[in-house]
LOKE-64070 format. One line per 4 residues: number of its first residue (from 1); for each residue x, y, z of C-alpha. Coordinates in steps of 0.02 Angstrom, whole numbers, always signed. Layout:
NUM	X Y Z; ...
END
This chain:
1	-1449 +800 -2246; -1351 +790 -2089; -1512 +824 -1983; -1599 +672 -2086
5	-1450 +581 -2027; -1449 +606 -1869; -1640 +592 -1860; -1622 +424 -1910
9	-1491 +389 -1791; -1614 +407 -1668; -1737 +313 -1737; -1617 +138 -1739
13	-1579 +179 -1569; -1751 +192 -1483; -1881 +69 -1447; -2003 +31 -1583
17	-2130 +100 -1462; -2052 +263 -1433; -2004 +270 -1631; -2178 +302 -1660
21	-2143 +472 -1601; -1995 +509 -1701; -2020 +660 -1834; -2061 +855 -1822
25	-2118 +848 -1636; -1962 +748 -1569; -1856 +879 -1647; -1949 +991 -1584
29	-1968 +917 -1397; -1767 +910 -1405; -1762 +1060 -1452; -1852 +1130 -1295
33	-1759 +1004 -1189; -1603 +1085 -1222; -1696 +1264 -1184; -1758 +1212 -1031
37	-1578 +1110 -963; -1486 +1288 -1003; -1611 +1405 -915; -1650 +1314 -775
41	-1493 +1217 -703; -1515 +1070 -572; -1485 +1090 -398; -1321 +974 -364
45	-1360 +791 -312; -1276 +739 -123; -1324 +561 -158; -1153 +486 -150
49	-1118 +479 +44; -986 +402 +168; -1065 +269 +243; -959 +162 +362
53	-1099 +102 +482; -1056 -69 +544; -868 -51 +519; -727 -55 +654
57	-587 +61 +644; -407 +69 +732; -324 +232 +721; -130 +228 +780
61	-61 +381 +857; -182 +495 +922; -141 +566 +1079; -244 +739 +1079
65	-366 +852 +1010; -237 +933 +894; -213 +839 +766; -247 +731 +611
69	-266 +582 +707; -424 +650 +807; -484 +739 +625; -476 +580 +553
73	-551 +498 +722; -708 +628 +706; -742 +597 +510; -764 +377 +534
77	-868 +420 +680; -984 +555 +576; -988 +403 +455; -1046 +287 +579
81	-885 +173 +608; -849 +122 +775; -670 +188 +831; -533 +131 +924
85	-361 +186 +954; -182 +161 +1005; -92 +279 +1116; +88 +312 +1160
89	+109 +242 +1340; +206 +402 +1399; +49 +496 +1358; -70 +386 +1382
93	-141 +425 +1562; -150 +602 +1502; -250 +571 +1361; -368 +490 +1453
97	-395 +612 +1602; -420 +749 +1468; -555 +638 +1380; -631 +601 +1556
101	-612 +776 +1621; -704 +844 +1446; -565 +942 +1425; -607 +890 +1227
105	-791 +914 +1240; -770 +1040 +1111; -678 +946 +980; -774 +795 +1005
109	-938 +887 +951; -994 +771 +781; -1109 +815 +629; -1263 +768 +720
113	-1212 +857 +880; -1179 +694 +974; -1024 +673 +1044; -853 +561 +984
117	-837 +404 +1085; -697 +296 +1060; -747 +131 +1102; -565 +79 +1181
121	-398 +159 +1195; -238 +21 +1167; -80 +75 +1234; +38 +62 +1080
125	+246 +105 +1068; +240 +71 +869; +432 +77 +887; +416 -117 +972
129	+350 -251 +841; +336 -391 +987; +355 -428 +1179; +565 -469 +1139
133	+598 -319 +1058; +567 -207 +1244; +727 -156 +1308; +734 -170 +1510
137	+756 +1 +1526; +605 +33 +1444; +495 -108 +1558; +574 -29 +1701
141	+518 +161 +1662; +359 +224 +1772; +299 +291 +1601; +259 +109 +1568
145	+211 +42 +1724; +70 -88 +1727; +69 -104 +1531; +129 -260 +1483
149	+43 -272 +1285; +111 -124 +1207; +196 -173 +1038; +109 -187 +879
153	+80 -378 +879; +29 -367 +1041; -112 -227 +1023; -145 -320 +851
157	-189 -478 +957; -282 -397 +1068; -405 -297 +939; -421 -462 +850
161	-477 -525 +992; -602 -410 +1051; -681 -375 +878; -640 -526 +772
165	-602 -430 +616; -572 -230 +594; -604 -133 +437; -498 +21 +442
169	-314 +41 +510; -245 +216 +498; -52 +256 +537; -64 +430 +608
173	+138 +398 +681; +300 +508 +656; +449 +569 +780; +596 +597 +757
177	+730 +656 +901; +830 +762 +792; +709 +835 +669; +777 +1001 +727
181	+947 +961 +647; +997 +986 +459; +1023 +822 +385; +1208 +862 +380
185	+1200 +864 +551; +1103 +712 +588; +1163 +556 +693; +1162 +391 +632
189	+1055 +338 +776; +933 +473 +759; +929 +463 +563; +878 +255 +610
193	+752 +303 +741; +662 +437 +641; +641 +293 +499; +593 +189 +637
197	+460 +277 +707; +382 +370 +553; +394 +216 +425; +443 +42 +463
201	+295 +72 +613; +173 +85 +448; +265 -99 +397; +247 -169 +545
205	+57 -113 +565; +22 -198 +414; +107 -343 +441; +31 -388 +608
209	-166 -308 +567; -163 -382 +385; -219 -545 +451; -364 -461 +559
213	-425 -360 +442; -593 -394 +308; -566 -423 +136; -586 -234 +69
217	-541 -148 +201; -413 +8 +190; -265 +82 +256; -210 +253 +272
221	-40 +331 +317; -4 +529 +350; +152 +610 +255; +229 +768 +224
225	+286 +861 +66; +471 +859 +120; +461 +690 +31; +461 +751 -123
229	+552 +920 -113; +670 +1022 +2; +590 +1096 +147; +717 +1192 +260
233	+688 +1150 +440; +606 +982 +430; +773 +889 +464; +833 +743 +568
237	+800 +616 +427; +604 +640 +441; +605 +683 +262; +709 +533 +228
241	+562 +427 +326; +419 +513 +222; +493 +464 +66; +514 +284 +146
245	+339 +299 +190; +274 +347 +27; +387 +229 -70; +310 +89 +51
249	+126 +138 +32; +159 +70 -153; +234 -81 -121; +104 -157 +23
253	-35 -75 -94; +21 -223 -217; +76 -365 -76; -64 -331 +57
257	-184 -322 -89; -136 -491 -153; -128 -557 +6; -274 -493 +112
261	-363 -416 +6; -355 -218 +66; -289 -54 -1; -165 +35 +59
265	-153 +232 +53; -71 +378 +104; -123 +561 +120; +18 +700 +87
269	-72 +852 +227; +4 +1039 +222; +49 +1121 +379; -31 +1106 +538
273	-12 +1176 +696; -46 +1015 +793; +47 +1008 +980; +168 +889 +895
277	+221 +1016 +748; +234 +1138 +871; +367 +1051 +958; +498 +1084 +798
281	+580 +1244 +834; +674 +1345 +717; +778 +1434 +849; +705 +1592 +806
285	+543 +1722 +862; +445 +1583 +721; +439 +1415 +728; +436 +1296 +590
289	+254 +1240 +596; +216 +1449 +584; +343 +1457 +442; +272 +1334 +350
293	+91 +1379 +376; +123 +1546 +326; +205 +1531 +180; +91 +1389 +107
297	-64 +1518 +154; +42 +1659 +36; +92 +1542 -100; -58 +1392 -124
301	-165 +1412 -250; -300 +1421 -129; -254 +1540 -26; -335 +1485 +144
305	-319 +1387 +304; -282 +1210 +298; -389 +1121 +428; -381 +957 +511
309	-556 +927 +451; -483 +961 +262; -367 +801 +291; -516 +705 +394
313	-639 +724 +286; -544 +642 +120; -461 +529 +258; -658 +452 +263
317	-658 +425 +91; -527 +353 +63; -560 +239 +167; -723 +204 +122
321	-784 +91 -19; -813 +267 -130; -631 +226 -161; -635 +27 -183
325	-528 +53 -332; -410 +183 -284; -246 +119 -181; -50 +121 -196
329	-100 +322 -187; -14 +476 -111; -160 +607 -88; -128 +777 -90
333	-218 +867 +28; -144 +1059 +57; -221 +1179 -53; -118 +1130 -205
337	+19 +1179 -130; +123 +1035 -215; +77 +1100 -383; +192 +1236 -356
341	+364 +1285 -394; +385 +1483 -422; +330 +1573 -281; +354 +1761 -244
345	+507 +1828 -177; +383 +1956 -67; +307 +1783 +22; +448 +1702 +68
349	+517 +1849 +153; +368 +1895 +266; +365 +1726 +314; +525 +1746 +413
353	+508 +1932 +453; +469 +1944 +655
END
């Protein structure tokens, strides 16, 4: 009886055309179907791919060949965006005579074996929102010389101006002068300037590129586990900033998609040994980037490398309309490593042991 049921289930359901059929030999045809789908499985489908041809791009913060910033720069170039970014001014001339000198020929290698080109570099201090906000002694330093539209609304201008209306805006910023302190130890001042740098910049760039920016476009911070949970050695108030940072991505996911339109995102990377990392020391033979690397490599569920190209790669998509519904989100990307909380005794150890 329930085989006469469901028999005539699929009778209502087709076409009177194809009803004709109905009776011993569908049955039996479904039967063999379902033979066939379990023997022989199909190959998976890459249909669904990252397409960002035609789109313009402004990535804040990259400065080498090291980091997320350049993954992220490689992955909306693979996908056909054009990319631009903004560059600390103290680093700035030596960023460009390493991309002159092919000193990142390597790195810049895409998908199709062409090379990364990125179509301008802006000199940006993301710790400046306009012109007013430059202290003298920072107009007068030689690191600065000649640059004279470095702040955020300035740079904003400026891209507005030379291509109308941008896409993508990534926040690839963080410093902190005391990160190697506890946060016992921490100074008011450097407490403020860490907050300064790492989060209100991600404000700020939203504030001043919302109104040059296409209705569905994206934006995409960088932040750090220490966020959410205690990680010894990232001090200075940097996790303090992160937690800003992630708290923010929320709230401008809501106003900045009421207002203009885009999402806003931000993607929670493990460990990398980037040059900036590398510049927190513990003190000791390790230093904290190695730390932390090593123990997330003992204790993540996928026990593995994180590379930059991990973090680049869903960087693309989520900026990408694959994700035109996805936003106010914090994206883990670390090899689960967030999903744990009892780790082995044995790990932790041989991550400090010389």
């Amino acid at each position: 009886m329930a085989s006469l049921l469901k028999l005539a289930v699929v009778c209502t359901c087709l076409p009177a055309a194809a009803a004709a059929f109905v009776g011993s030999s569908l049955v039996s045809r479904l039967q063999q179907s379902q033979v066939t789908q379990r023997r022989t499985p199909q190959a998976p489908s890459m249909a669904l791919e990252v397409d960002l041809k035609g789109k313009v791009a402004f990535v804040a913060g990259v400065g080498d060949a090291s980091g997320y910033g350049w993954a992220i720069c490689k992955a909306l170039a693979n996908a056909g965006a054009t990319v631009t970014v903004g560059t600390w001014p103290p680093v700035l001339g030596i960023f460009k005579k390493s991309l002159d000198s092919g000193r990142f020929a390597e790195e810049s290698i895409l998908n199709d074996g062409s090379t990364l080109e990125i179509a301008k570099i802006y000199p940006l201090d993301a710790v400046f929102d306009s012109p007013e906000d430059v202290p003298e002694d920072v107009k007068s330093n030689k690191r600065y010389a000649g640059l004279d539209s470095f702040t955020i609304t300035e740079v904003a201008e400026a891209v507005g101006k030379d291509y109308g209306k941008i896409d993508i805006l990534v926040h690839s910023l963080a410093n902190g002068p005391e990160v190697t302190k506890p946060l016992l130890e921490t100074s008011r001042r450097g407490y403020l300037a860490a907050g300064s740098a790492s989060a209100y910049s991600m404000v700020s760039l939203v504030q001043k590129f919302g109104p040059v920016m296409n209705p569905g476009g994206s934006v995409l911070s960088l932040t750090y586990y220490a966020a959410e949970k205690v990680i010894p050695g990232y001090g200075g108030g940097m996790s303090s900033a992160k937690a800003a940072l992630e708290s923010d991505t929320r709230t401008l996911a809501w106003e900045a998609g009421q207002k203009y339109q885009i999402r806003v995102n931000t993607i929670s990377a493990g460990p990398l040994k980037s040059r900036a990392a590398s510049a927190i020391s513990k003190g000791g033979d390790k230093s904290f980037i190695d730390i932390a690397i090593d123990y997330c490599v003992e204790n993540a569920p996928l026990s593995k490398d994180l590379t930059s190209d991990d973090v680049g790669s869903t960087a693309a998509f989520l900026l990408s309309p694959l994700s035109g519904a996805v936003t106010g989100v914090t994206m883990y990307v670390d090899n689960g490593m967030h999903a744990m909380g009892m780790v082995q005794s044995k790990a932790i150890k041989q991550c400090y042991e010389d």
